[in-house]
Backbone and ligand atoms as CSV (ligand in chain L), in Angstrom:
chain,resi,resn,atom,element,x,y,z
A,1,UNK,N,N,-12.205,9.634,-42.861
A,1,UNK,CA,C,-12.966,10.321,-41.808
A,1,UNK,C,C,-14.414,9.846,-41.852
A,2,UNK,N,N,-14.992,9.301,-40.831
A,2,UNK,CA,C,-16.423,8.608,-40.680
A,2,UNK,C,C,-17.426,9.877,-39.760
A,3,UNK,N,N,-16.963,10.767,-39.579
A,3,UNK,CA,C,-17.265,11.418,-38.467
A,3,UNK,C,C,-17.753,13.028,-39.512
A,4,UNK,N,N,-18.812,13.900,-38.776
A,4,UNK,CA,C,-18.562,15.490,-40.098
A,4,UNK,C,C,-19.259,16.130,-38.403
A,5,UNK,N,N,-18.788,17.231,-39.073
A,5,UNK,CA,C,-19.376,18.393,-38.023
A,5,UNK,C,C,-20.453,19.079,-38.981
A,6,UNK,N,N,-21.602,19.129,-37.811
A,6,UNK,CA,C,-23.235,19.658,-37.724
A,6,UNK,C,C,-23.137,20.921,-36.732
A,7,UNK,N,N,-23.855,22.389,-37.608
A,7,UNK,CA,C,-23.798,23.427,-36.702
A,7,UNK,C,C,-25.312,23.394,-36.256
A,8,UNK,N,N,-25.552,23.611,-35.328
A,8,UNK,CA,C,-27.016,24.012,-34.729
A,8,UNK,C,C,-27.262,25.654,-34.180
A,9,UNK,N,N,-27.980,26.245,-35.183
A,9,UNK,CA,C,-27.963,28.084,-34.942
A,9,UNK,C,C,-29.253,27.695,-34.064
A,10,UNK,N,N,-29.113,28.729,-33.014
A,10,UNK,CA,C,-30.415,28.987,-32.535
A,10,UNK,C,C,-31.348,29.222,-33.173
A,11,UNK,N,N,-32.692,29.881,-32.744
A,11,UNK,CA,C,-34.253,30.450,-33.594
A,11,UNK,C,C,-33.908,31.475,-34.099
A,12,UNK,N,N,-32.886,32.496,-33.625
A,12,UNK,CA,C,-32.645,33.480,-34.252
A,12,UNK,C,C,-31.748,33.386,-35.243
A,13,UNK,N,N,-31.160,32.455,-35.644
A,13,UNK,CA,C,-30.165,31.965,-36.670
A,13,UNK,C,C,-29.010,32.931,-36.233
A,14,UNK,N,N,-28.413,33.327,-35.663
A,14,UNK,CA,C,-27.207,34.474,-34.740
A,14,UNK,C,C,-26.652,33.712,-33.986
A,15,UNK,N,N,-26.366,34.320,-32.678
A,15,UNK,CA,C,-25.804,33.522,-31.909
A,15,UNK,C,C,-25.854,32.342,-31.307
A,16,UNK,N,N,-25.212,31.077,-30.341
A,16,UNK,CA,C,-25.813,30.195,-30.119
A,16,UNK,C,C,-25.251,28.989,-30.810
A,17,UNK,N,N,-24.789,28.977,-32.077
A,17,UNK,CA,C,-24.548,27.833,-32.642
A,17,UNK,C,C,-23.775,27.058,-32.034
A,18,UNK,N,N,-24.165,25.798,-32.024
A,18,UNK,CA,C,-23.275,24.692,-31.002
A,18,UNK,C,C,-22.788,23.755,-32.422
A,19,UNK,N,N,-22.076,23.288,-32.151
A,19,UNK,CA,C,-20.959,21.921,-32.938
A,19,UNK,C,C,-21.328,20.792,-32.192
A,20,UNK,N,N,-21.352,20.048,-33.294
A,20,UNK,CA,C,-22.189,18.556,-32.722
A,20,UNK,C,C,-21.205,17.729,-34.092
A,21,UNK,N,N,-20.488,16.939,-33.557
A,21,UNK,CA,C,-19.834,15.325,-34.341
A,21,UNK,C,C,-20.577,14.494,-34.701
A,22,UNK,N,N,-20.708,14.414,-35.451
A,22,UNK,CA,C,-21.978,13.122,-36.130
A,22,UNK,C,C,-20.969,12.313,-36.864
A,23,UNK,N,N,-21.307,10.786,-36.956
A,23,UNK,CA,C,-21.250,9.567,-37.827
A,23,UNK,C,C,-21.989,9.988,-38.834
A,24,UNK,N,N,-21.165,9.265,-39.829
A,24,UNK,CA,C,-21.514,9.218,-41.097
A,24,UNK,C,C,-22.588,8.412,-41.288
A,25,UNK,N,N,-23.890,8.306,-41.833
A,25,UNK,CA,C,-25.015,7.326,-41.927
A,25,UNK,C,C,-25.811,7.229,-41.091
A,26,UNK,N,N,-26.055,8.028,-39.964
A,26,UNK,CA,C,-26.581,8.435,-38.652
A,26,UNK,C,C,-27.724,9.351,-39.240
A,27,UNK,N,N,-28.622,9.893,-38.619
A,27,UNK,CA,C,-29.789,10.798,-39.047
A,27,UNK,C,C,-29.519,12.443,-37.911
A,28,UNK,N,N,-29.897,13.088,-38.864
A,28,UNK,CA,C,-29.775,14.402,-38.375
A,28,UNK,C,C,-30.387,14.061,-36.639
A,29,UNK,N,N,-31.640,14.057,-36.920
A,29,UNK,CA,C,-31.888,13.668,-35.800
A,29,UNK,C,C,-31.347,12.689,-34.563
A,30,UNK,N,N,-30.396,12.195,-35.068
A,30,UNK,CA,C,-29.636,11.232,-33.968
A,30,UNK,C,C,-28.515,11.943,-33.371
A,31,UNK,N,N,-28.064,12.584,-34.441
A,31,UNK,CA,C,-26.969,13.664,-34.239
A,31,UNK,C,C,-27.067,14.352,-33.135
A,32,UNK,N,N,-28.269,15.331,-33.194
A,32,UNK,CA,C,-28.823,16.061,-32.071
A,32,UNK,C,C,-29.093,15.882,-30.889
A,33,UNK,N,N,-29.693,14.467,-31.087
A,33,UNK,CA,C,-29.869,13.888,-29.845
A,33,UNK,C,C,-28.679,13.507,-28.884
A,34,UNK,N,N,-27.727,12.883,-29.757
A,34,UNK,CA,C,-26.473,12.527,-28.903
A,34,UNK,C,C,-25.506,13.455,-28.709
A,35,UNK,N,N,-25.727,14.217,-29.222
A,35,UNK,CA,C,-24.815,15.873,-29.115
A,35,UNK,C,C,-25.784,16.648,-28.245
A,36,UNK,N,N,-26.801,16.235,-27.708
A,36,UNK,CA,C,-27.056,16.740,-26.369
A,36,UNK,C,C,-28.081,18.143,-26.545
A,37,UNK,N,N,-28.638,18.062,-28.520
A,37,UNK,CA,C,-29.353,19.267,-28.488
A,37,UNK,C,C,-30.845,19.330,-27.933
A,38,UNK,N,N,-30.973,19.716,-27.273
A,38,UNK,CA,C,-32.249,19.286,-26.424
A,38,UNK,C,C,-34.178,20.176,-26.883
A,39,UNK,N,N,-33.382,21.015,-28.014
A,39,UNK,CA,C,-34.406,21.181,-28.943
A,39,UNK,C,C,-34.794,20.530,-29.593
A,40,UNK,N,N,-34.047,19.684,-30.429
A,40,UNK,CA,C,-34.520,18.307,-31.015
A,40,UNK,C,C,-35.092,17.420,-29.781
A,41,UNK,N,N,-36.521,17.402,-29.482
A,41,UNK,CA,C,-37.893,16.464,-29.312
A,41,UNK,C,C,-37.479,15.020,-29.377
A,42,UNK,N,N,-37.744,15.053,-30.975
A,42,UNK,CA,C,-37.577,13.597,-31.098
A,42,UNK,C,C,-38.835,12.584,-30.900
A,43,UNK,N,N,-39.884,12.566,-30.257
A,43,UNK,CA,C,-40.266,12.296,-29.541
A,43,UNK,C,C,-40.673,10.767,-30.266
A,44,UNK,N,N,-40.933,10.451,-31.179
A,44,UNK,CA,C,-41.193,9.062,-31.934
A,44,UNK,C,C,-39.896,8.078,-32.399
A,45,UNK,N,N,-39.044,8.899,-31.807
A,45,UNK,CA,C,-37.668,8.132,-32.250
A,45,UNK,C,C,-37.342,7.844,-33.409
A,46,UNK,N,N,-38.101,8.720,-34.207
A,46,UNK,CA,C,-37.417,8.472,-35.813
A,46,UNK,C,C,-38.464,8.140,-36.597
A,47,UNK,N,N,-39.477,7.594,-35.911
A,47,UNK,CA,C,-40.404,6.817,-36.901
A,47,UNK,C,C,-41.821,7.540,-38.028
A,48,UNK,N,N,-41.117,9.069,-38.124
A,48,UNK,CA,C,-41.888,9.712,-38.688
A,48,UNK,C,C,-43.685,9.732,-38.494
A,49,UNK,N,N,-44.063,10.035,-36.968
A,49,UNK,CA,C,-45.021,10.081,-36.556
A,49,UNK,C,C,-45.406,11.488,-35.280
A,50,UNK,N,N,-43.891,12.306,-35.086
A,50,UNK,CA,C,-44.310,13.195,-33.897
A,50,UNK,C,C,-43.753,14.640,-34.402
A,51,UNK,N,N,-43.018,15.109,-35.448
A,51,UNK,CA,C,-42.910,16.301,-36.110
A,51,UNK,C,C,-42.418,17.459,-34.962
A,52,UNK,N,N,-41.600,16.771,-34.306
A,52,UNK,CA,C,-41.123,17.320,-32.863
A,52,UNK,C,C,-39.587,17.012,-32.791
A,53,UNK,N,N,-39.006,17.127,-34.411
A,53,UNK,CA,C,-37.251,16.922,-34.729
A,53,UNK,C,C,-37.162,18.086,-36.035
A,54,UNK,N,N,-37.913,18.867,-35.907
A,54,UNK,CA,C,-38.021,20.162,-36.903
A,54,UNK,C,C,-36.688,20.975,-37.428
A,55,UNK,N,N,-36.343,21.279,-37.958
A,55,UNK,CA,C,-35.794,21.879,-38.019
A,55,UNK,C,C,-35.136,22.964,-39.207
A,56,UNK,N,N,-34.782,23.835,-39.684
A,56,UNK,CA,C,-35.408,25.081,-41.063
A,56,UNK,C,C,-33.354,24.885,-41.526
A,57,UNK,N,N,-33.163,24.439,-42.353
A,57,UNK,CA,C,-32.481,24.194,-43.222
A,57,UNK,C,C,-31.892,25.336,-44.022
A,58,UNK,N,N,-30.777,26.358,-44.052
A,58,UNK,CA,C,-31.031,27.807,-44.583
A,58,UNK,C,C,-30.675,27.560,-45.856
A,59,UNK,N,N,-31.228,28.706,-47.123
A,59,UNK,CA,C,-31.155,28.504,-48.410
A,59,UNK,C,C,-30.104,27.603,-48.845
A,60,UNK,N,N,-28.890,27.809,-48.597
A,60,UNK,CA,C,-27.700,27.350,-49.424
A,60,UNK,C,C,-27.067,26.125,-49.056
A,61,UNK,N,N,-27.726,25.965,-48.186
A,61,UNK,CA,C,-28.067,23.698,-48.063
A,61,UNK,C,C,-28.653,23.638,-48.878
A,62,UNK,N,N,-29.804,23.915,-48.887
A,62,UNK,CA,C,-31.113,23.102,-49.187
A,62,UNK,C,C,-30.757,22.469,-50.373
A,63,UNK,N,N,-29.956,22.859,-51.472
A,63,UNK,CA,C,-30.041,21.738,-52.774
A,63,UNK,C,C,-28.852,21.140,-52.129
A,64,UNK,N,N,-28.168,20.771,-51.236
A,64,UNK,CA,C,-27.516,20.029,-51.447
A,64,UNK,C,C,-27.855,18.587,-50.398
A,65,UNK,N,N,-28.931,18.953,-50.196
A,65,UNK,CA,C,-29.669,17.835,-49.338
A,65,UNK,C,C,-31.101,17.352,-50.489
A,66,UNK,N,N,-30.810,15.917,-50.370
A,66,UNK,CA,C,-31.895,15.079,-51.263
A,66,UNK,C,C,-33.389,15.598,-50.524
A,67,UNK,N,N,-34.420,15.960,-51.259
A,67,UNK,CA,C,-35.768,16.394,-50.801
A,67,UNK,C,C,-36.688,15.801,-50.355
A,68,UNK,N,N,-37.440,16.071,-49.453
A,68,UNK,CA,C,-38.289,15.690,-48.645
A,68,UNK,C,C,-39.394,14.665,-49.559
A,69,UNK,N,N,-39.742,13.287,-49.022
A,69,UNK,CA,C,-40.550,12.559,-49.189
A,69,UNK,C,C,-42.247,12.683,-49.000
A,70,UNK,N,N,-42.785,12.162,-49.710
A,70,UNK,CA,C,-43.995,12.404,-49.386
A,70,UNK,C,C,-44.588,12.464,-47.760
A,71,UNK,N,N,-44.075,11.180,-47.388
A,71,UNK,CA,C,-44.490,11.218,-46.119
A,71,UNK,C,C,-43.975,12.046,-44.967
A,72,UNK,N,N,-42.379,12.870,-45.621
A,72,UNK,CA,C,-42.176,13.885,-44.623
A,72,UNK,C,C,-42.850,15.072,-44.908
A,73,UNK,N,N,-43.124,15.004,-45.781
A,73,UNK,CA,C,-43.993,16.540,-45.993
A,73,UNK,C,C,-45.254,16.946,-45.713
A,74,UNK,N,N,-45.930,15.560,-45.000
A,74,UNK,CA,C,-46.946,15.475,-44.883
A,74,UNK,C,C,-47.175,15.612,-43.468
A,75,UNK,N,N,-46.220,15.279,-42.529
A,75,UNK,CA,C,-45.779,15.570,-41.352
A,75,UNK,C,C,-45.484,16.901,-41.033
A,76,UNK,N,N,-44.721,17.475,-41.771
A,76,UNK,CA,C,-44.489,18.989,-42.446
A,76,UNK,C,C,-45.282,19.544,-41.852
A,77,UNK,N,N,-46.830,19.309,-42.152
A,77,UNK,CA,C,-47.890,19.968,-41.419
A,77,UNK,C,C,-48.090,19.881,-40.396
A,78,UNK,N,N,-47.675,19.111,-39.294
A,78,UNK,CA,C,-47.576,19.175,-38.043
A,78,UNK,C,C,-46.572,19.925,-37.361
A,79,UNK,N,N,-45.485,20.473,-37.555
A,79,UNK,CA,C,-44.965,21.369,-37.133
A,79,UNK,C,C,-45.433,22.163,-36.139
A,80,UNK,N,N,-45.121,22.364,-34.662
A,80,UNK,CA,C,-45.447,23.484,-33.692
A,80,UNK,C,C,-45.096,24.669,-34.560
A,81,UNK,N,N,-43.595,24.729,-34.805
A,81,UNK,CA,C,-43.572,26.511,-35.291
A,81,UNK,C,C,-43.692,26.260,-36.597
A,82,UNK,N,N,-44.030,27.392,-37.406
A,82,UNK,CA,C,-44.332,27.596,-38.496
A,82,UNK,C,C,-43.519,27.207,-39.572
A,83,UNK,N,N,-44.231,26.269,-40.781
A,83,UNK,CA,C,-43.133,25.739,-41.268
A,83,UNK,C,C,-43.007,26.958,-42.556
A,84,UNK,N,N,-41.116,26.674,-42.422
A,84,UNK,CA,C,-40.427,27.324,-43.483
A,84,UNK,C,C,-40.560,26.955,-44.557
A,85,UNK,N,N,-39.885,27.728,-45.906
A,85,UNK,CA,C,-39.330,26.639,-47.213
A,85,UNK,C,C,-38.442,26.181,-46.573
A,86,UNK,N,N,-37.173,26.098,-45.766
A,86,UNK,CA,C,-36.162,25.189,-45.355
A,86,UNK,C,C,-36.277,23.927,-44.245
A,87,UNK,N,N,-37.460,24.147,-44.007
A,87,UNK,CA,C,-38.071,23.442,-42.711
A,87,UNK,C,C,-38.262,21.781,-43.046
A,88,UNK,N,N,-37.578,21.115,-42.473
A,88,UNK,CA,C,-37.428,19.965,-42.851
A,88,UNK,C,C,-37.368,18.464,-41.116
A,89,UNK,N,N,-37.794,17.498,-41.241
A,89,UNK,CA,C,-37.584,16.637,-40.235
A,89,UNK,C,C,-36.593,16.225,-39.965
A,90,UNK,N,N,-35.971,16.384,-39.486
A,90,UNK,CA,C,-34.453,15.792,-39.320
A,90,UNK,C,C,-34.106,14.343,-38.863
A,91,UNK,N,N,-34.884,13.395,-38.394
A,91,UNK,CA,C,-34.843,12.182,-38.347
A,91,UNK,C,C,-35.311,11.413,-40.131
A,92,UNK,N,N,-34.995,12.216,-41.373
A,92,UNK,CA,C,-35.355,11.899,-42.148
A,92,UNK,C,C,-34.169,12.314,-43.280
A,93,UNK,N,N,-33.411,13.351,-41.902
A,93,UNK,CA,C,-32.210,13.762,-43.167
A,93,UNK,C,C,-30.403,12.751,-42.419
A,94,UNK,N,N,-30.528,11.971,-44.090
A,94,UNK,CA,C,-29.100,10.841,-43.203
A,94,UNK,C,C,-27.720,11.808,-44.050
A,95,UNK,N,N,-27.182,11.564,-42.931
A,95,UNK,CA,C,-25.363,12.472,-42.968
A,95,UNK,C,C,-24.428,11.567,-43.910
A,96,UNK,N,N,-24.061,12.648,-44.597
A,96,UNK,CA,C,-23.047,12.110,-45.960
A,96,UNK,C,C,-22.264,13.110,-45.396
A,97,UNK,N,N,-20.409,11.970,-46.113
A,97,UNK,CA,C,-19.755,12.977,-45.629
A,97,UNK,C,C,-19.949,14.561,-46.740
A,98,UNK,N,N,-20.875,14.707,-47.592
A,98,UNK,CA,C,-21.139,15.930,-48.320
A,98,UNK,C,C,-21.740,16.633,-47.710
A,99,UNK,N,N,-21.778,16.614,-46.567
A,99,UNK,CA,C,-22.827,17.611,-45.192
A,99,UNK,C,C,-21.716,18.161,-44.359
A,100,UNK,N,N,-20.607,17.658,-44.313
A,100,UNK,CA,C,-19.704,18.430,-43.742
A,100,UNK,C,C,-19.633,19.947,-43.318
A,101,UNK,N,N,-20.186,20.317,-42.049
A,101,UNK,CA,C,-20.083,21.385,-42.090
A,101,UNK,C,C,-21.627,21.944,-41.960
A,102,UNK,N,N,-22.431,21.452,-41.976
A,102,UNK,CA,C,-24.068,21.442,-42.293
A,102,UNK,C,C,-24.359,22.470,-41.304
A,103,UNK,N,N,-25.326,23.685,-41.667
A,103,UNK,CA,C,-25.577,24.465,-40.952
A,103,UNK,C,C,-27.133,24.254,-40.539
A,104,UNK,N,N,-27.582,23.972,-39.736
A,104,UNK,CA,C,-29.595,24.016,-39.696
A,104,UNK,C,C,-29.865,25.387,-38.186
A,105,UNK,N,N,-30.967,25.630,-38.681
A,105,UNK,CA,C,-31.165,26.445,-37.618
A,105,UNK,C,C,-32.528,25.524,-36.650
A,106,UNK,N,N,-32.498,26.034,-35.678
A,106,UNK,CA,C,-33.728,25.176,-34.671
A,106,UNK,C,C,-34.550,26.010,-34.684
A,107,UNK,N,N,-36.041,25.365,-34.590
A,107,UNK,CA,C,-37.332,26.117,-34.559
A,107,UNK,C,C,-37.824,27.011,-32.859
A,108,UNK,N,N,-38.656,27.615,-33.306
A,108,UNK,CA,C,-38.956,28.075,-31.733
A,108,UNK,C,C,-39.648,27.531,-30.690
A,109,UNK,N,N,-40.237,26.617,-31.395
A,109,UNK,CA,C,-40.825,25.314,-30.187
A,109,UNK,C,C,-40.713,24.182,-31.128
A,110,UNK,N,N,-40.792,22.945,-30.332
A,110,UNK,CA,C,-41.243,21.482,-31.293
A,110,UNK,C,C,-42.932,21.196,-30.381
A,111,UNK,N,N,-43.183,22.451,-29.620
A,111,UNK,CA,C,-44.939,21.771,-29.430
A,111,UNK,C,C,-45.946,22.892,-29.240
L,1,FES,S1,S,-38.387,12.059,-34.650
L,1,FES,FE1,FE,-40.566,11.990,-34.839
L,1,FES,S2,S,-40.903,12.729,-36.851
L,1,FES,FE2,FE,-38.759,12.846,-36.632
């Protein structure tokens, strides 16, 4: 299987969650984009410069996703909504099939 399913919870982390098919080795952020989530921005296409692919990661991911780089965390601070502890760039997080199932919630704006 090359393929995992990505949940996307709304801001309220409740209702809303959509299913999105992602490739394996693809970036969260690509995911979103081609699954049509239109909260994911995006707006730099990946290149870790527009902090407008946000998105809050809930506790019981978070260790199972490798941690944020200097330079995403530094972006971090650009965030429209307020960044979380789970709050992470998603053009920075790449899909293993150990994400299977990956839950992220979306922020309340990306501006
Ligand atoms: S897409 Fe611009 S920082 Fe992620």
């Amino acid at each position: 299987m090359n393929t995992i399913t990505i949940h996307f919870q709304n801001p309220e982390g409740t209702a809303g969650a959509r299913a999105v098919e992602a490739r394996i080795g693809r970036t969260l952020m690509q995911a979103a984009v081609d699954g049509g989530v239109t909260a994911i921005a995006a707006d730099c296409g990946g290149l870790l410069s527009c902090a407008t692919c946000h998105v809050i990661v809930p506790p019981e991911w978070q260790p199972r996703l490798p941690g944020p780089a200097g330079d995403e965390l530094d972006m971090l601070e650009m965030t429209a909504a307020p960044r979380e502890a789970g709050s992470r760039l998603s053009c920075q997080i790449v899909l293993s099939a150990e994400l299977q199932g990956l839950v992220v919630r979306l922020p309340t704006t990306q501006y």
